[in-house]
C-alpha positions as CSV (number, residue, x, y, z in Angstrom):
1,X,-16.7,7.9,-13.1
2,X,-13.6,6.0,-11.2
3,X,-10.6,8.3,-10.6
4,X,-7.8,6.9,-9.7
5,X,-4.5,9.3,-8.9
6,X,-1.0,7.9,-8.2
7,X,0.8,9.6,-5.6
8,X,4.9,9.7,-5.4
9,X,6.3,11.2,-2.5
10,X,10.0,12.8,-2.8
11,X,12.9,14.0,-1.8
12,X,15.3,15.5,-4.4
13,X,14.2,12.4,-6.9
14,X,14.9,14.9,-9.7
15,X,17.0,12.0,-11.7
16,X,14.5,9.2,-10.8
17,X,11.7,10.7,-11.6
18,X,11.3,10.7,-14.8
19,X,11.7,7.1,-15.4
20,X,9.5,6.4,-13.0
21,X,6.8,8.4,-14.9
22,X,7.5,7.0,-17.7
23,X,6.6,3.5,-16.0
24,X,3.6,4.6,-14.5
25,X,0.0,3.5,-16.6
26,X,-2.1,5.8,-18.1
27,X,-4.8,3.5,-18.5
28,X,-6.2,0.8,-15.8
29,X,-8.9,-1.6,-16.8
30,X,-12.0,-0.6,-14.6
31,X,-11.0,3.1,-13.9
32,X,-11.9,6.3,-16.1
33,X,-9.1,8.9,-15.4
34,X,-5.3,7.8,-13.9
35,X,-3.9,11.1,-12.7
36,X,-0.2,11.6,-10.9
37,X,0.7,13.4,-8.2
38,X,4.1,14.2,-7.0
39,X,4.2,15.7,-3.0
40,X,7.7,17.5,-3.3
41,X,9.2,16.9,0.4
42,X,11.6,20.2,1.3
43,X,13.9,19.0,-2.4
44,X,16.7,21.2,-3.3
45,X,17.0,19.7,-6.8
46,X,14.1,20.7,-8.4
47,X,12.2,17.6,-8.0
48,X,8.8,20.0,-8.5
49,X,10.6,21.3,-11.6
50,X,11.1,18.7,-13.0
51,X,7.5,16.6,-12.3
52,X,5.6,19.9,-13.7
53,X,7.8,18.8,-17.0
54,X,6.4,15.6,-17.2
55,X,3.1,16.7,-17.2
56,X,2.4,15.5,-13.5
57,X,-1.2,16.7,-12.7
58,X,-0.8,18.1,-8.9
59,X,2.1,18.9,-7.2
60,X,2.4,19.3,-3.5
61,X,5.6,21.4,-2.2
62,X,6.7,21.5,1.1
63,X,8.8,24.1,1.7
64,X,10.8,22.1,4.0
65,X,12.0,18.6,4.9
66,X,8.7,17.1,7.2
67,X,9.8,12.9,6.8
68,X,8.2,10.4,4.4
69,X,4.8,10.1,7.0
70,X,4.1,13.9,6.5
71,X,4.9,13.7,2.8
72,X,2.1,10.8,2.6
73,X,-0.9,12.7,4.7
74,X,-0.5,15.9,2.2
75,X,-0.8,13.4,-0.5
76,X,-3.7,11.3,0.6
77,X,-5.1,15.2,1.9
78,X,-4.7,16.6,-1.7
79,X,-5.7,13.5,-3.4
80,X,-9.4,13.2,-1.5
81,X,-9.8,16.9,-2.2
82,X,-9.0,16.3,-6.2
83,X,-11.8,13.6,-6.0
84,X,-9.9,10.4,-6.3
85,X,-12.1,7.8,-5.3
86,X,-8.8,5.4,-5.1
87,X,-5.5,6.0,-4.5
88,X,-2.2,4.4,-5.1
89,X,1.2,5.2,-3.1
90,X,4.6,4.5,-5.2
91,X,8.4,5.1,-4.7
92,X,10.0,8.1,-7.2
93,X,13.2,5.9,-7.1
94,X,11.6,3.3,-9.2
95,X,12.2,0.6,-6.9
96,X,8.7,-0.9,-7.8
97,X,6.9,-1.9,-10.9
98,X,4.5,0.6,-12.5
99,X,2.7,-2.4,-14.4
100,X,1.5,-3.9,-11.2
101,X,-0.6,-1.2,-10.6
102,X,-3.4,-2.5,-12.0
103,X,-3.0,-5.8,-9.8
104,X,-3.1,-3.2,-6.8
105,X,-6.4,-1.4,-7.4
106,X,-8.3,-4.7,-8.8
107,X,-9.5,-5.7,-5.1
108,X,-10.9,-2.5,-4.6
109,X,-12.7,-1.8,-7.6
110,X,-14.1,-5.5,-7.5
111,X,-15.4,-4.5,-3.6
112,X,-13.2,-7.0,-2.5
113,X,-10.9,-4.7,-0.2
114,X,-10.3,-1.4,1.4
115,X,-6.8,-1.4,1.2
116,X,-4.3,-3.7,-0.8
117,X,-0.3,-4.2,0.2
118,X,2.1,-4.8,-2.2
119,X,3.7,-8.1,-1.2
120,X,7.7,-8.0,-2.4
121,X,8.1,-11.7,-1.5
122,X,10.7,-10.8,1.3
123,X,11.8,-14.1,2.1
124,X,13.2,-15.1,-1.5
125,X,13.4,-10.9,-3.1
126,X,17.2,-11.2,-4.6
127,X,17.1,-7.4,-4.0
128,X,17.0,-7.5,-0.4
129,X,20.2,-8.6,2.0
130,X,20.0,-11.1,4.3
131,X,19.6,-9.1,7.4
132,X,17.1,-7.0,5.3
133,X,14.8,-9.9,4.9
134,X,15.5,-10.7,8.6
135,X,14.3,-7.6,10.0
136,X,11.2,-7.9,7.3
137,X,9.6,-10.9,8.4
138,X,10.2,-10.2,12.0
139,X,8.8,-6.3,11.8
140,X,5.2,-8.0,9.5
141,X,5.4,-11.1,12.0
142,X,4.7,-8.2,14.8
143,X,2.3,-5.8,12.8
144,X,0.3,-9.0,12.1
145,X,0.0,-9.4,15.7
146,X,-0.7,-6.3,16.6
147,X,-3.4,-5.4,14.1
148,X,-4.9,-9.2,13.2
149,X,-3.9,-9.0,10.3
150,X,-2.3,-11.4,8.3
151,X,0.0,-9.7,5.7
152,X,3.5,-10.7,4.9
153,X,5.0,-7.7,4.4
154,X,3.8,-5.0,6.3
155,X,6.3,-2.2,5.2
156,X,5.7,-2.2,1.5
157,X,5.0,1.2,0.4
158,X,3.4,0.2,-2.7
159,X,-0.3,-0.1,-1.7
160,X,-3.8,1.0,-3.0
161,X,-6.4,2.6,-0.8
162,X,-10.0,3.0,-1.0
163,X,-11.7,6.7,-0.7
164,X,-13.8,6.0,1.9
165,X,-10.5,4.1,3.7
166,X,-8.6,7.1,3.0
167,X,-10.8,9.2,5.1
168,X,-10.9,7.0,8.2
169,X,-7.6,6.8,8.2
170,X,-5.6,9.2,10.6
171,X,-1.4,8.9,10.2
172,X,-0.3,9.9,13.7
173,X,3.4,8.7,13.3
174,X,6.0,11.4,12.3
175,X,8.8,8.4,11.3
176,X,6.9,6.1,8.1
177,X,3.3,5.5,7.6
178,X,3.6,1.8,6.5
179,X,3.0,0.3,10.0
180,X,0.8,2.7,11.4
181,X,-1.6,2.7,9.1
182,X,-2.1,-1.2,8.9
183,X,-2.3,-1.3,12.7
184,X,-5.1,1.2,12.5
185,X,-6.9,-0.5,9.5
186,X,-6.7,-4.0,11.0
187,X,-8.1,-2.6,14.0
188,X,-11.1,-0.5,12.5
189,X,-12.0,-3.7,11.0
190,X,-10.8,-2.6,7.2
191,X,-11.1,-5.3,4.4
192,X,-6.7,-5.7,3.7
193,X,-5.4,-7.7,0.9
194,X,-2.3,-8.5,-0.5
195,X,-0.3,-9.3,-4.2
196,X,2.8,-9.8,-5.2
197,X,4.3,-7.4,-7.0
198,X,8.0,-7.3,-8.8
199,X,10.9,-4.8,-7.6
200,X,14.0,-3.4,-8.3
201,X,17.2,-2.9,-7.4
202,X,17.8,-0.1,-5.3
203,X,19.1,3.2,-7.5
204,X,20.0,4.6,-4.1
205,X,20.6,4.4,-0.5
206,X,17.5,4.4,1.3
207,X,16.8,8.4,3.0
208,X,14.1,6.8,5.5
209,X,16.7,6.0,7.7
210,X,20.8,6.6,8.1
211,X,21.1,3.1,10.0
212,X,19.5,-0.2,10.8
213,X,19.5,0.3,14.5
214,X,17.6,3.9,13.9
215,X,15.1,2.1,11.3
216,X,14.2,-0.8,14.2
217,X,14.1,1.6,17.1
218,X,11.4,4.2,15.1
219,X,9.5,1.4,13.6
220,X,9.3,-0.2,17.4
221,X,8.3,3.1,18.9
222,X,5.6,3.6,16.1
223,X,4.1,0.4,16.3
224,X,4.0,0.4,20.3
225,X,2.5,3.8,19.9
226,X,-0.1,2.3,17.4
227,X,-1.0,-0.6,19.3
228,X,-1.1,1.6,22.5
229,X,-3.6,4.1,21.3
230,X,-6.0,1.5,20.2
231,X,-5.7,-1.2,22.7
232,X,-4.9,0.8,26.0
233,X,-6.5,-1.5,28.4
234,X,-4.7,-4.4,27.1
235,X,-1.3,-3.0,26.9
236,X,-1.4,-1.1,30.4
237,X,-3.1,-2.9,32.3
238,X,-1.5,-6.3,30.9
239,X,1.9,-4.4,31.9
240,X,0.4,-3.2,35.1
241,X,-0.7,-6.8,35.8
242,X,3.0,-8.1,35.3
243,X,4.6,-6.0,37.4
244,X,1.9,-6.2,40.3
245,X,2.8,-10.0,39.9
246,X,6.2,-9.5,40.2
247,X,5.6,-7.6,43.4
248,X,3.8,-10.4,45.0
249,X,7.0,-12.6,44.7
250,X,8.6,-10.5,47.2
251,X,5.9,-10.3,49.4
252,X,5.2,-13.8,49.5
253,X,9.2,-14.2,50.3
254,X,8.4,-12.3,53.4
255,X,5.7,-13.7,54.7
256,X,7.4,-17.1,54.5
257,X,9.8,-15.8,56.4
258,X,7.6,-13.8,59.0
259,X,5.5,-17.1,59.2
260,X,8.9,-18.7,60.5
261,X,9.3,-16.0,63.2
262,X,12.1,-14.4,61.2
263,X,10.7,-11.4,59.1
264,X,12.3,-8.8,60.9
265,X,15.5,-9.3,58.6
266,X,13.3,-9.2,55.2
267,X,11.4,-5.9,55.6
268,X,12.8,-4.9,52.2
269,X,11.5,-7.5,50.3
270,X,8.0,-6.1,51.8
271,X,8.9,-2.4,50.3
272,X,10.0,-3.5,47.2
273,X,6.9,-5.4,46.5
274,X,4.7,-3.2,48.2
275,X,6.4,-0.6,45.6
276,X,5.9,-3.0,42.6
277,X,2.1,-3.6,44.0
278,X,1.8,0.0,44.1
279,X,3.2,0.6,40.7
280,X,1.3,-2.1,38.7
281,X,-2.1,-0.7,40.3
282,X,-1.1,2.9,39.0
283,X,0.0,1.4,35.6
284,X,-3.6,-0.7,35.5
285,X,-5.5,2.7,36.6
286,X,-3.3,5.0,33.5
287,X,-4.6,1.7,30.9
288,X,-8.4,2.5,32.4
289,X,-7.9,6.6,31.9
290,X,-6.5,6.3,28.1
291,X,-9.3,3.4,27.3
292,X,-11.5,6.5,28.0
293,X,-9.8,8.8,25.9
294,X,-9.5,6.3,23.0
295,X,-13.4,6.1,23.5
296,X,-13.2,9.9,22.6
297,X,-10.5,9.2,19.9
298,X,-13.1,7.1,18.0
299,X,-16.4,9.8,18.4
300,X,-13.8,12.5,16.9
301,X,-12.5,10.1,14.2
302,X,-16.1,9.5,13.4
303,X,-17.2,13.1,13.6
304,X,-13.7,13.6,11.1
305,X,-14.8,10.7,8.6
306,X,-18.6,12.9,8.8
307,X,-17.0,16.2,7.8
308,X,-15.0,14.8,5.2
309,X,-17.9,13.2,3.5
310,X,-20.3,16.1,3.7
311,X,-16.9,17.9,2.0
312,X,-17.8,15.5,-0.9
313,X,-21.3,16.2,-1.3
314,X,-21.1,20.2,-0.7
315,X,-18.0,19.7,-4.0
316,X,-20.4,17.4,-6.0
317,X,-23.3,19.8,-5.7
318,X,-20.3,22.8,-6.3
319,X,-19.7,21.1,-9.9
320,X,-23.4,20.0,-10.1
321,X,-24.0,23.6,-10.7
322,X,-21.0,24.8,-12.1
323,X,-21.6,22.2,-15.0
324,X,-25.9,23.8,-15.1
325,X,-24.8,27.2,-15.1
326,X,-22.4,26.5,-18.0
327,X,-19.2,27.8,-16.0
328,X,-16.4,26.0,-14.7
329,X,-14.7,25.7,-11.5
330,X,-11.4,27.3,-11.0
331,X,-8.7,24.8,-11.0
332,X,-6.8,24.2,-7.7
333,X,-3.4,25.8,-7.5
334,X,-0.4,24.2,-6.3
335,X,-0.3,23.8,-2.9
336,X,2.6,24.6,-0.9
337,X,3.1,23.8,2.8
């Protein structure tokens, strides 16, 4: 039996909501049971309220504000533990299009791929400014580099994910999980596929971010972070390397000089690139000390996806014998964190 749950974070959504329950499926082709799931991120307008109403099948409350990324891990967390063997991430402001869900999950149930993005069509989507579609193709022109992948818009939130990539995948970032989470799956080698899906226009100002300066400088640090935790050697010691090669600039300008019988006047340029020397060989040496803990990184992750799994088999054999013995296991409450 193929579960598949729907998962909306949000934050005080309590107008949106409902219309975008009412666009969600209730039956896919290829899946058994479509579920919802609504994580409730710190709202003051009774958001949870108003998604137990609509007959929403979890609910996750946080009792405060903890940012979109957070909202997303206690989804995907809850989600795995309710048994969905895929899940599917959506707006609660309705921006995208409940009927393309079933475009989104086809890949995966065909075996086709791990995790699929909802492509927007950035470079022609009337919904989106100018400088919007900009900052789009730039920000997926950089993810594609960083994780090999090669899909055109790398901070849609509407994408489908595979159980098992569900549980490989670790969110690190505390600012939005769109960008992290593709740099990680391109680098574990995950199967990624894209199709287009439609949009909206915007009911709302965006809450990710209060400015377009904010939203570049986050998404830079979170993909540098990324990037850096899963390629260390090539990003410090590629950076050590530079600036060890800038030092040697100076150091060959004084030995031209010193060769001419006149280095006594440049003995600065010899500290300064003896500095620079110094610093790229200590940058080099950090790149070789965080390759070995991303080593370690990996053995945990592995030991992580392990637990999880054995998780599924000790709940399988749970119901196994719940369903022989003729009893039924006590439903889940809703969680609050």
């Amino acid at each position: 039996m193929t579960k598949l749950i729907i998962q909306i974070p949000c934050l005080n959504e309590a107008a949106t909501l409902p219309a975008t329950l009412a666009a969600l499926p209730r039956r896919v082709a290829g899946v058994d049971v479509v579920e919802f799931l609504v994580i409730d991120d710190g709202s003051d307008d009774g958001t949870a309220q108003v998604a137990r109403q609509w007959g929403v099948h979890h609910v996750v409350s946080h009792r405060r504000n903890r940012g979109l990324a957070a909202a997303f891990r206690s989804g995907v967390d809850r989600a795995l533990a309710e048994g969905a063997d895929i899940i599917v991430n959506t707006d609660g402001d309705g921006q995208y299009e409940g009927g393309d869900i079933e475009a989104l999950v086809t890949p995966i149930l065909r075996g086709q791929a791990d995790i699929v993005i909802g492509d927007r069509g950035v470079s022609d989507n009337a919904h989106f400014s100018p400088i919007k579609r900009l900052m789009q193709r730039v920000g997926s022109g950089v993810v594609q580099h960083l994780a090999g992948t090669t899909v055109a818009d790398a901070v849609s939130g509407f994408r489908a994910i595979s159980r098992d990539a569900a549980q490989r995948i670790n969110i690190t970032t505390e600012f939005s999980y769109t960008t992290d989470m593709l740099i990680q799956a391109g680098r574990k080698r995950m199967a990624i596929a894209t199709v287009p899906v439609r949009t909206h226009a915007a009911a709302r100002p965006s809450r990710l971010f209060k400015s377009v300066p904010r939203f570049v400088m986050q998404t830079g640090i979170t993909m540098a972070r990324s990037f850096t935790a899963y390629k260390p050697l090539r990003a410090f010691v590629g950076t050590g390397s530079l600036i060890a090669f800038v030092g040697m600039i100076p150091i060959v300008r004084f030995l031209w000089f010193w060769s001419q019988g006149d280095g006594g006047g440049h003995v600065q340029s010899l500290v300064i690139g003896g500095a620079l020397l110094v610093l790229g060989t200590l940058v080099a040496i950090m790149g070789m000390v965080a390759d070995l803990v991303a080593a370690n990184r990996k053995l945990m992750e592995e030991n992580l996806v392990r637990t999880r799994k054995l998780e599924d088999m000790v709940a399988a054999l749970h119901h196994q014998h719940a369903a022989q013995s003729g009893t039924q296991a006590s439903p889940r409450r809703k969680d609050a964190a």
